[in-house]
N, C-alpha and C positions, 0 to 999 in steps of 0.2 A: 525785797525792796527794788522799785524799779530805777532807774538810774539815766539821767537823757543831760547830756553835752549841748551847751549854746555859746557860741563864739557871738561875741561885739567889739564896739568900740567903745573907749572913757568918754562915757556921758550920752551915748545914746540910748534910749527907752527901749526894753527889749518886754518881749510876752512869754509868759511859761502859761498853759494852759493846759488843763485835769480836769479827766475823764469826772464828775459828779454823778451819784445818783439819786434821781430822784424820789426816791422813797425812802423811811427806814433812820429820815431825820440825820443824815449823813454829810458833814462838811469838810473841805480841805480847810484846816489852819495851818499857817507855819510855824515851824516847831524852831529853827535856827537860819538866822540872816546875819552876816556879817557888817559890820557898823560901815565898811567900803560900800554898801549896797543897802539903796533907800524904796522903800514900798512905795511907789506913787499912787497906784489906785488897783480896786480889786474888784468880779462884780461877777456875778451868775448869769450864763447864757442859756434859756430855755433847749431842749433838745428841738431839730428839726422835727415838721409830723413823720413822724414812724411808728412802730409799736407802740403801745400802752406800755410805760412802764420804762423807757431810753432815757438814757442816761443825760444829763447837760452838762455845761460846761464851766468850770470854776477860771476863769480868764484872771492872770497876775498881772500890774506892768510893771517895772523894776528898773532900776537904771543906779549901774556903777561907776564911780565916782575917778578911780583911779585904776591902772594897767595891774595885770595881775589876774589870780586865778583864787576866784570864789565858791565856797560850797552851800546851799541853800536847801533845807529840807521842809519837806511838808509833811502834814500825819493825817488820814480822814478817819474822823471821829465822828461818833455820835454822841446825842447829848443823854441816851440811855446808858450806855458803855465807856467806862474807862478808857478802856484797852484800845489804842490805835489800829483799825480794819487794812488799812494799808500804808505804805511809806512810802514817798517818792524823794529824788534827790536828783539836783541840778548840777552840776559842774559849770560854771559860767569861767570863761575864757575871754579877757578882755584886752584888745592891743592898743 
């Protein structure tokens, strides 16, 4: 499970953004957000031209509510597969 730290402030809009790819029918969903912490919008960034087959980018934006320290996890799934392909998790750090 990869694991990435992001300091703010209460109430300003922050971005977590994941690695996607795109083949293979593969999405990040969020698997746990804390009710201090509100999803504002969500949306897939095309890969820049490079190889056939690079990856894009699953872009979050999120904004917490109140000071304190949040944990927010994501799972990429497919929609052939149960089983979560990878996990990521946020530490958000808010003063």
């Amino acid at each position: 499970m990869a694991i990435e730290t992001v300091q703010v402030r209460s109430g300003e809009p922050f971005e977590i953004t994941l690695s996607e790819p795109v083949t293979g029918g593969f999405r990040w969903r969020v698997s746990n957000i804390p009710p201090e912490v509100t999803l504002l919008d969500e949306h897939y960034a095309p890969p820049d031209p490079g190889p056939l087959g690079s990856p894009g980018s699953r872009i979050l934006r999120a904004r917490a509510q109140a000071a304190g320290r949040y944990r927010l996890e994501f799972v990429l799934e497919s929609a052939t597969d149960p089983r979560p392909a990878r996990e990521h998790r946020v530490e958000v750090l808010v003063a």
